[in-house]
PyMOL Python script that loads the backbone (N, CA, C, O; Angstrom):
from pymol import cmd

cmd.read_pdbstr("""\
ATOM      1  N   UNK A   1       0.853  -1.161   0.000  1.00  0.00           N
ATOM      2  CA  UNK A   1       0.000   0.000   0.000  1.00  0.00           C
ATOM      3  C   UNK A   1       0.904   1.230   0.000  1.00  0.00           C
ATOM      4  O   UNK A   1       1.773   1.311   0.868  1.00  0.00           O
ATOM      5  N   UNK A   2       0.751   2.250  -0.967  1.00  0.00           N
ATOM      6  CA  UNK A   2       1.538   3.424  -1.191  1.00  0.00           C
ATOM      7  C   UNK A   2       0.617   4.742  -1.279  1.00  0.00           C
ATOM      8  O   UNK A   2      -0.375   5.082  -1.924  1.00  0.00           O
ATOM      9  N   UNK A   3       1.305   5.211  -0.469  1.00  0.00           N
ATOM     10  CA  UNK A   3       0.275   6.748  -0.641  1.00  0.00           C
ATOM     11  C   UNK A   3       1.073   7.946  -0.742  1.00  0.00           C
ATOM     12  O   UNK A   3       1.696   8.347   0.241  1.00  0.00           O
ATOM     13  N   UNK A   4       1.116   8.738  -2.193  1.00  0.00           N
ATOM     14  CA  UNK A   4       1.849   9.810  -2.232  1.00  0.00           C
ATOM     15  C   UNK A   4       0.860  10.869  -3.240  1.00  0.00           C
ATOM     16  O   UNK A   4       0.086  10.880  -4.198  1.00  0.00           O
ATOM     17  N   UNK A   5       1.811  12.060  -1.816  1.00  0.00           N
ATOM     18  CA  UNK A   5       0.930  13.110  -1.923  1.00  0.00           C
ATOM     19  C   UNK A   5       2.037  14.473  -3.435  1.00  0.00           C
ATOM     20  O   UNK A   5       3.102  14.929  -3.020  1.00  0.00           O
ATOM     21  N   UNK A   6       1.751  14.736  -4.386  1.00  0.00           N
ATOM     22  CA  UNK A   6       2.162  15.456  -4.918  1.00  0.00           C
ATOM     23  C   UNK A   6       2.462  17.197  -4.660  1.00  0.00           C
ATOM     24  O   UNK A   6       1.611  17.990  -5.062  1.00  0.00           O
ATOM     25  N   UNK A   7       3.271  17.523  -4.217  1.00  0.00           N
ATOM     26  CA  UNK A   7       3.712  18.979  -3.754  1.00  0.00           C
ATOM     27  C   UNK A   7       3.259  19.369  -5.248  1.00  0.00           C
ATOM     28  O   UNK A   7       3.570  18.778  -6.283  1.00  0.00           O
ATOM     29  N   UNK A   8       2.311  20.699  -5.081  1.00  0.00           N
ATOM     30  CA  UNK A   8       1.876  21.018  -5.913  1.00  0.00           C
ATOM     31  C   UNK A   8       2.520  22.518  -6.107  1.00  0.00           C
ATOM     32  O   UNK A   8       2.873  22.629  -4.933  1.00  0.00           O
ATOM     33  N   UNK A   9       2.920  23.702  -6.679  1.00  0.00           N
ATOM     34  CA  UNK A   9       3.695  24.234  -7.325  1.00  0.00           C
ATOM     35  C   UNK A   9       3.530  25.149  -6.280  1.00  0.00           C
ATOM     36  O   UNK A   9       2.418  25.297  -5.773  1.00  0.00           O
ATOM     37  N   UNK A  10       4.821  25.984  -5.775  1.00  0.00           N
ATOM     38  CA  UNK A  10       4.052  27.054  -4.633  1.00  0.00           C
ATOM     39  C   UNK A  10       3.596  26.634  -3.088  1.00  0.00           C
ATOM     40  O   UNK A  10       3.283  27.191  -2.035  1.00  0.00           O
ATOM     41  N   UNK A  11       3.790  25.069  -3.720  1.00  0.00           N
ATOM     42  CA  UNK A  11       2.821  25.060  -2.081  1.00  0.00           C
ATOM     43  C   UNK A  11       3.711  25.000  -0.558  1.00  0.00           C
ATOM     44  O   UNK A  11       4.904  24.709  -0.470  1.00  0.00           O
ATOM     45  N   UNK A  12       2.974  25.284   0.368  1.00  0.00           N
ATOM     46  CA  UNK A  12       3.785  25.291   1.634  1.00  0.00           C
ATOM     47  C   UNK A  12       3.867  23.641   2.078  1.00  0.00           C
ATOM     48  O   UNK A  12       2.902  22.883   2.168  1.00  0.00           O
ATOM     49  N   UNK A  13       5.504  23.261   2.365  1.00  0.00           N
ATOM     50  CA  UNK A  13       5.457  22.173   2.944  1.00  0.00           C
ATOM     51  C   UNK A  13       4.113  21.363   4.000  1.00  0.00           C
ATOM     52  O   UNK A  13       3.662  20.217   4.030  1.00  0.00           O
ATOM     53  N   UNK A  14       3.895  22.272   4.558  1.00  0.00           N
ATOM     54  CA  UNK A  14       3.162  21.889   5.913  1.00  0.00           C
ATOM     55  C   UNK A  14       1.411  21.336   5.617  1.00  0.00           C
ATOM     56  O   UNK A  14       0.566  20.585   6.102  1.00  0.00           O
ATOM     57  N   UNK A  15       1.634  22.438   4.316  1.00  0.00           N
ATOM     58  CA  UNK A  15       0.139  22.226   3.854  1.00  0.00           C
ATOM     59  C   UNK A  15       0.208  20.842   3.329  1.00  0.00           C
ATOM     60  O   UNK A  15      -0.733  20.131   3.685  1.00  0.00           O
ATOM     61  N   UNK A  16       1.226  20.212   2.458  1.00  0.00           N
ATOM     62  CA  UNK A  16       1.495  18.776   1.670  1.00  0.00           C
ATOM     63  C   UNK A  16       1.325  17.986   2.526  1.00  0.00           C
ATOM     64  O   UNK A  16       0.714  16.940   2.306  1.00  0.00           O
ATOM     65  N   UNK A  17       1.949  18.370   4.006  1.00  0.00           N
ATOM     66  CA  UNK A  17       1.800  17.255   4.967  1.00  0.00           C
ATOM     67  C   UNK A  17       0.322  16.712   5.651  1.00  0.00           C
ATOM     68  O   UNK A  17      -0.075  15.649   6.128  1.00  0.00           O
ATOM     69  N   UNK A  18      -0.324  18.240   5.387  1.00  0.00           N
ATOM     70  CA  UNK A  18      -1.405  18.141   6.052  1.00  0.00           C
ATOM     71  C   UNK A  18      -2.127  17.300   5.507  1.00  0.00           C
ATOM     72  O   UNK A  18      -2.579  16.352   6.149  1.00  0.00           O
ATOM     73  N   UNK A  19      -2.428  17.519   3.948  1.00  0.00           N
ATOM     74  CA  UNK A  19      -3.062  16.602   2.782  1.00  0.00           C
ATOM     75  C   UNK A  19      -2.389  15.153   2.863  1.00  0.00           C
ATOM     76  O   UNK A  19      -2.979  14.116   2.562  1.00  0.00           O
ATOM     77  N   UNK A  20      -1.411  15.210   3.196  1.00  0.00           N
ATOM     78  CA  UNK A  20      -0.681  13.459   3.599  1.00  0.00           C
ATOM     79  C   UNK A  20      -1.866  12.940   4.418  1.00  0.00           C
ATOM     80  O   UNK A  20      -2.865  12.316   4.060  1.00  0.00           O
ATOM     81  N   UNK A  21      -1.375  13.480   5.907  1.00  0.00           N
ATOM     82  CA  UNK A  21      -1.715  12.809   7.210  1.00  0.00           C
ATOM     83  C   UNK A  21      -3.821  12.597   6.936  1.00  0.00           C
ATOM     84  O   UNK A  21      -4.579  11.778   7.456  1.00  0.00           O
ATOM     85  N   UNK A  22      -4.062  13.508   6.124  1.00  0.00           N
ATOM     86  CA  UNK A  22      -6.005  13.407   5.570  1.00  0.00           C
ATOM     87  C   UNK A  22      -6.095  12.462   4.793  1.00  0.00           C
ATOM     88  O   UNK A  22      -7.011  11.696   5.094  1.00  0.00           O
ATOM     89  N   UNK A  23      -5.440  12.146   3.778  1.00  0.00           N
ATOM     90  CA  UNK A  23      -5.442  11.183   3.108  1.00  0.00           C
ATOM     91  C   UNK A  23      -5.141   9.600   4.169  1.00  0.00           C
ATOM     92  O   UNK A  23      -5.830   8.583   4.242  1.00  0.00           O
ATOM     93  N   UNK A  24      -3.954   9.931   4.811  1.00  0.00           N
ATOM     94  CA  UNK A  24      -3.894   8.231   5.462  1.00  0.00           C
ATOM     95  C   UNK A  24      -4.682   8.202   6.439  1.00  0.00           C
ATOM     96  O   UNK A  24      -4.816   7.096   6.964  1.00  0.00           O
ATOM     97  N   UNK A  25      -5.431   9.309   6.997  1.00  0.00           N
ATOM     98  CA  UNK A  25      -6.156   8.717   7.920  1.00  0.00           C
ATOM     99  C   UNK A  25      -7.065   8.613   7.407  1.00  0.00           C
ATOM    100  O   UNK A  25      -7.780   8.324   8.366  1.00  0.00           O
ATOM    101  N   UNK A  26      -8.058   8.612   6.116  1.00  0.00           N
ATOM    102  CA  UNK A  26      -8.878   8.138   5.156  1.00  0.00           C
ATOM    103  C   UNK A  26      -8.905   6.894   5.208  1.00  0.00           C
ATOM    104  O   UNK A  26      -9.724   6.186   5.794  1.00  0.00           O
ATOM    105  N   UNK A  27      -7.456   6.404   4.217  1.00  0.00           N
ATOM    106  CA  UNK A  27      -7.771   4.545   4.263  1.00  0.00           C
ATOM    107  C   UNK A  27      -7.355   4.233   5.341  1.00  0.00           C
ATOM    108  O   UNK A  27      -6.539   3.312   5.318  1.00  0.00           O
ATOM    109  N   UNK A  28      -7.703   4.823   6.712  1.00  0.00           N
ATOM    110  CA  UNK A  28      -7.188   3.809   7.506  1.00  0.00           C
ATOM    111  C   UNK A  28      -5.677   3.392   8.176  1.00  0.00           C
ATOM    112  O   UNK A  28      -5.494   2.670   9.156  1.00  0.00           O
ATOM    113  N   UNK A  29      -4.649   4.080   7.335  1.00  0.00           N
ATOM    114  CA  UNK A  29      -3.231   3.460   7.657  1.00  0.00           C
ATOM    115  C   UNK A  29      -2.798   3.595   8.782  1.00  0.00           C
ATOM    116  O   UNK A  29      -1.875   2.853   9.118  1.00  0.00           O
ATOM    117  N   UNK A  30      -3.141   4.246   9.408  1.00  0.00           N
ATOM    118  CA  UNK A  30      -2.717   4.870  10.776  1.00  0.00           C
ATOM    119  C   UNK A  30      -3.359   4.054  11.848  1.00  0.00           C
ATOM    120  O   UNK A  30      -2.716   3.318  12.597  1.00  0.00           O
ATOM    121  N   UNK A  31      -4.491   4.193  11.887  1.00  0.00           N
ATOM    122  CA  UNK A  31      -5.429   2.870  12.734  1.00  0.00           C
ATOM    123  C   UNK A  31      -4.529   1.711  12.876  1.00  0.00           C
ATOM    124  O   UNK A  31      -4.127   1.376  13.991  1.00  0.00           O
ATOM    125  N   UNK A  32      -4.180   1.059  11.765  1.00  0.00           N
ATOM    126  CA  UNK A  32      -3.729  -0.257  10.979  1.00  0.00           C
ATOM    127  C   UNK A  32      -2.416  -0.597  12.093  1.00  0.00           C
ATOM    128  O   UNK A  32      -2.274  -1.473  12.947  1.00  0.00           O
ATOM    129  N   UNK A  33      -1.576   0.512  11.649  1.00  0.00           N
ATOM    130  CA  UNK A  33      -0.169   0.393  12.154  1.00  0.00           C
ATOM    131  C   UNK A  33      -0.052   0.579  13.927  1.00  0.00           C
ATOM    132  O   UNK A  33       0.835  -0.017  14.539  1.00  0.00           O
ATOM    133  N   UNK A  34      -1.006   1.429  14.603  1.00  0.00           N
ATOM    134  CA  UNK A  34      -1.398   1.576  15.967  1.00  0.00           C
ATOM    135  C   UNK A  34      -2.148  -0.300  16.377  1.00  0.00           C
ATOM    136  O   UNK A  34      -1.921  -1.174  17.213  1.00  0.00           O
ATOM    137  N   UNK A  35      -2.857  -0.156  15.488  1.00  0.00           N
ATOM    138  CA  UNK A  35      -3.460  -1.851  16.001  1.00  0.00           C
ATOM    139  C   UNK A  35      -2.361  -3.024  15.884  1.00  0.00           C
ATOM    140  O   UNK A  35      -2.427  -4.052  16.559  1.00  0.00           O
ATOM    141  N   UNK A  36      -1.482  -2.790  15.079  1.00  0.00           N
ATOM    142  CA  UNK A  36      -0.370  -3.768  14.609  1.00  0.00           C
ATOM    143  C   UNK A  36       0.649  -3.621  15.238  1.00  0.00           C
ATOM    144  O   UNK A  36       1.519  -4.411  14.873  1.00  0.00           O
ATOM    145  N   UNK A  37       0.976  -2.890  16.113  1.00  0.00           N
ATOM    146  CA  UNK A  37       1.967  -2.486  16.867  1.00  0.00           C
ATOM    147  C   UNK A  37       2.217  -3.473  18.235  1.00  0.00           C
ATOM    148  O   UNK A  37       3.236  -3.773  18.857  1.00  0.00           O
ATOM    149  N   UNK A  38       1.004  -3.770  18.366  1.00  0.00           N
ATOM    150  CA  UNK A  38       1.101  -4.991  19.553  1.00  0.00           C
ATOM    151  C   UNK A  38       0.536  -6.262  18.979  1.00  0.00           C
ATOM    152  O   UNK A  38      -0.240  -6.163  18.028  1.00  0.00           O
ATOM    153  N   UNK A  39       0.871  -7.540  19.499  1.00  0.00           N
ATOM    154  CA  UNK A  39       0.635  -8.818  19.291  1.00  0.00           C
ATOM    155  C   UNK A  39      -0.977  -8.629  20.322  1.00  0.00           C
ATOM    156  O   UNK A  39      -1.046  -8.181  21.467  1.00  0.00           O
ATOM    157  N   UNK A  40      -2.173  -9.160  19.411  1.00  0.00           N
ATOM    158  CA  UNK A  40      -2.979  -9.219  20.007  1.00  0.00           C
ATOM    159  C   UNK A  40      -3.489 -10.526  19.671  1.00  0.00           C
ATOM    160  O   UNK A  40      -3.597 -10.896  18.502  1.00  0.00           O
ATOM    161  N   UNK A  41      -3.932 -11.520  21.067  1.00  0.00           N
ATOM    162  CA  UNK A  41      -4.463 -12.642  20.878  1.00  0.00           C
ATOM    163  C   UNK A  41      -5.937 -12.830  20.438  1.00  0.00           C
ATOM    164  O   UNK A  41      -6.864 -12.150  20.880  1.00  0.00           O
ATOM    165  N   UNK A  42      -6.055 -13.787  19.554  1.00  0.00           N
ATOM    166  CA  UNK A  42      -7.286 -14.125  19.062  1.00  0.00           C
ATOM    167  C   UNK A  42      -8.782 -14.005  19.902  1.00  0.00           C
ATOM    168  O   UNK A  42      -9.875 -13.759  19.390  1.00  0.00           O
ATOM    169  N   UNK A  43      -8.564 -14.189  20.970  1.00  0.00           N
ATOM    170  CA  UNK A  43      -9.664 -13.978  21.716  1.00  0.00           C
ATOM    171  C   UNK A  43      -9.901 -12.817  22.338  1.00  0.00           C
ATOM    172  O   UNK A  43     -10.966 -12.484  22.859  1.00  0.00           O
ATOM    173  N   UNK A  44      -8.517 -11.959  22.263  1.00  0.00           N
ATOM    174  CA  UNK A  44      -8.946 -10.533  22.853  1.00  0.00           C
ATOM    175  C   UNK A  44      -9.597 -10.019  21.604  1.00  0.00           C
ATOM    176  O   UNK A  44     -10.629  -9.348  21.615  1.00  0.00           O
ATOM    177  N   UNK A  45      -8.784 -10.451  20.270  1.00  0.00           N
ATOM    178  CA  UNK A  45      -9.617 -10.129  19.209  1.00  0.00           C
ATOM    179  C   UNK A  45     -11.138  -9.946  19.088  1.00  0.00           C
ATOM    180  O   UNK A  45     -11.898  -8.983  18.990  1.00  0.00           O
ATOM    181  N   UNK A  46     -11.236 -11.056  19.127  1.00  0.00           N
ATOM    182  CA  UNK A  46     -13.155 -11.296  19.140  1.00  0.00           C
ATOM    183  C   UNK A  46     -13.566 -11.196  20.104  1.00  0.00           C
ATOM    184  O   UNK A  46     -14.734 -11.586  20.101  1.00  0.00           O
ATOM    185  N   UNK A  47     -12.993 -10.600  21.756  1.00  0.00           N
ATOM    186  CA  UNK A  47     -13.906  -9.410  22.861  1.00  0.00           C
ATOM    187  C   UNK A  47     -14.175  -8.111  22.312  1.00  0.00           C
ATOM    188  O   UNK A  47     -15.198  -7.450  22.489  1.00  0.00           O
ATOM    189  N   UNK A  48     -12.867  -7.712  21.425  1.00  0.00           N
ATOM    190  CA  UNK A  48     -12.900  -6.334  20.604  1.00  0.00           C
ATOM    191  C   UNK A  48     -13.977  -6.153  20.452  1.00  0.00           C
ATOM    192  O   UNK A  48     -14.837  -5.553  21.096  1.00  0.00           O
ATOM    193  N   UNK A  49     -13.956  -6.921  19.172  1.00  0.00           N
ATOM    194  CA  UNK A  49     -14.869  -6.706  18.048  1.00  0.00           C
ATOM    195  C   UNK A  49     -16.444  -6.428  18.653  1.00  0.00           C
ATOM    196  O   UNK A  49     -17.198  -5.457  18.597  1.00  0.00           O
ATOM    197  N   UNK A  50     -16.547  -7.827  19.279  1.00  0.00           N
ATOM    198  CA  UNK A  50     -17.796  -7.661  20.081  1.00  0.00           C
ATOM    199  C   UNK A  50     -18.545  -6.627  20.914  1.00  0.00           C
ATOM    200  O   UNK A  50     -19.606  -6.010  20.813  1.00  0.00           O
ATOM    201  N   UNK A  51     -17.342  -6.717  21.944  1.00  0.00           N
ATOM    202  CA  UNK A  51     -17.484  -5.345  22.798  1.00  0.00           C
ATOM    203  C   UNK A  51     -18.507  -3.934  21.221  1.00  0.00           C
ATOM    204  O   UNK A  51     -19.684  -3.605  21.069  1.00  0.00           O
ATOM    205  N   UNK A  52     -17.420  -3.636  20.586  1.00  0.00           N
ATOM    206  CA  UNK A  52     -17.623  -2.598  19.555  1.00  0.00           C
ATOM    207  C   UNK A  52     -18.753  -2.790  18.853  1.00  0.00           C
ATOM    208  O   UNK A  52     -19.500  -1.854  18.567  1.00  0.00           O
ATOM    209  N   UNK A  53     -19.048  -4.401  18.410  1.00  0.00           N
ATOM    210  CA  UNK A  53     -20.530  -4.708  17.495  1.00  0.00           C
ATOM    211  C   UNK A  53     -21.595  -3.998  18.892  1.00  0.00           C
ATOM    212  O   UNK A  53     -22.295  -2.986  18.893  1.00  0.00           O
ATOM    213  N   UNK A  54     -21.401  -4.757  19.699  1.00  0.00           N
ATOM    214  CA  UNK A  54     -22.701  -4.188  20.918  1.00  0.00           C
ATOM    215  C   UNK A  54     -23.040  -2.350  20.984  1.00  0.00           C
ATOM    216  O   UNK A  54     -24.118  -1.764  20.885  1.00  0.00           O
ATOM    217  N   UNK A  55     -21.379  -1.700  21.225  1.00  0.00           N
ATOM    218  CA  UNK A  55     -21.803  -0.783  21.434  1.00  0.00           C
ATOM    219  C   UNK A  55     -22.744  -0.158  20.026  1.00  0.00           C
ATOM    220  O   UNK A  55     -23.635   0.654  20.275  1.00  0.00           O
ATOM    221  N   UNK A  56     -22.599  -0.404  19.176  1.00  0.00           N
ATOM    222  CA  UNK A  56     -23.059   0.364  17.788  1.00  0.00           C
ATOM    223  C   UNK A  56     -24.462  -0.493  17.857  1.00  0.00           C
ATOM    224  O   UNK A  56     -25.081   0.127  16.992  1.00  0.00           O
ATOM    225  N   UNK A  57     -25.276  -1.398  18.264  1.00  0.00           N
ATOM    226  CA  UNK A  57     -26.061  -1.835  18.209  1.00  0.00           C
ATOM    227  C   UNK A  57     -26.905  -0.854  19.602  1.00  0.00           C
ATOM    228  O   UNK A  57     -28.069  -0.531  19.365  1.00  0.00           O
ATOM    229  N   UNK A  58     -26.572  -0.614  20.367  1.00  0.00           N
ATOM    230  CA  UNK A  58     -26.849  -0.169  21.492  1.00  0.00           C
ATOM    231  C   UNK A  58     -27.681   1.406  21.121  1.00  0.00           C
ATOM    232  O   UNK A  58     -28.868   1.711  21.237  1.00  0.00           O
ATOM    233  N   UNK A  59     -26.167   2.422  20.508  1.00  0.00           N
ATOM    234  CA  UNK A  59     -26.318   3.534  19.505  1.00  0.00           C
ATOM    235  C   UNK A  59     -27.560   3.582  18.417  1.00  0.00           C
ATOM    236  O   UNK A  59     -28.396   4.451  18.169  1.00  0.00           O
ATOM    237  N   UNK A  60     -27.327   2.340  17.907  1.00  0.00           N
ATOM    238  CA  UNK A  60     -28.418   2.369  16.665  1.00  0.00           C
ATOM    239  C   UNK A  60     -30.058   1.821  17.184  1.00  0.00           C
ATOM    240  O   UNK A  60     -31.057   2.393  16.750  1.00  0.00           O
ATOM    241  N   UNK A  61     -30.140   0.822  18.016  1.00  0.00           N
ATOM    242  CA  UNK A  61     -31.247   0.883  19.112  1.00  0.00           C
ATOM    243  C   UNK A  61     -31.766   2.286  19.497  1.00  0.00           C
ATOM    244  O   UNK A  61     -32.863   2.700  19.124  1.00  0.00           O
ATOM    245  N   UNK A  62     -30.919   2.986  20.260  1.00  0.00           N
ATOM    246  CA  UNK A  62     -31.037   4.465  21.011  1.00  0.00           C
ATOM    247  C   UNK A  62     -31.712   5.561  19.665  1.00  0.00           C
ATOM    248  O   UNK A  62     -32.595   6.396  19.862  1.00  0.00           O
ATOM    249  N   UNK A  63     -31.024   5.286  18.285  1.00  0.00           N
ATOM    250  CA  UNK A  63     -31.049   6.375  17.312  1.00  0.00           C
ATOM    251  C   UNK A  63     -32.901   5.968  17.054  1.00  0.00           C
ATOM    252  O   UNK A  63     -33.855   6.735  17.190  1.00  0.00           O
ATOM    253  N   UNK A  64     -32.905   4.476  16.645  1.00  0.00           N
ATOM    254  CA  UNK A  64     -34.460   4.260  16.235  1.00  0.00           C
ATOM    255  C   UNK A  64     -35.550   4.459  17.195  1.00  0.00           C
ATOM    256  O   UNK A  64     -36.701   4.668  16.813  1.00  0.00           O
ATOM    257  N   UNK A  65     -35.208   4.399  18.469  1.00  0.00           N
ATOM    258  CA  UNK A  65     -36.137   4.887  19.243  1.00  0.00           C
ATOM    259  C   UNK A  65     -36.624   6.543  19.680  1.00  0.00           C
ATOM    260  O   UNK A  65     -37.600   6.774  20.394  1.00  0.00           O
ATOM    261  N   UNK A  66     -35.934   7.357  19.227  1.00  0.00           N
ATOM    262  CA  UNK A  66     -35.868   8.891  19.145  1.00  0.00           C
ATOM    263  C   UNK A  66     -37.235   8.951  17.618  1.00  0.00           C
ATOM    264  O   UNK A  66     -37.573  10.031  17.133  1.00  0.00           O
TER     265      UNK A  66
END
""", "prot")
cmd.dss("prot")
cmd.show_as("cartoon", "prot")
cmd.util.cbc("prot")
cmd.orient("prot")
């Protein structure tokens, strides 16, 4: 996976970076590499997930009842 941002003519470094760091946190890359950073076991895995399916079920319960 490659993501490059083109300095466009004039432009301020900081601004290129900014358009970097929007772009990768778009697909995700950043998430990715924070989650990958530690060895996580399969079953903490699927408490994750779970834990997270519930809460959004919980949210979306709460949203249809309004």
């Amino acid at each position: 996976m490659s993501v490059e941002i083109k300095i466009r003519k004039g432009e301020p470094i900081e601004r290129a970076l900014r358009r970097l760091k929007k772009r990768l946190d778009r697909e995700g890359v950043i998430r990715d590499v924070r989650a990958k950073r530690y060895f996580e076991k399969p079953c903490e895995v699927r408490r994750r997930k779970k834990k997270v399916a519930a809460f959004s079920a919980m949210l979306r319960a709460r949203y249809e009842n309004q």
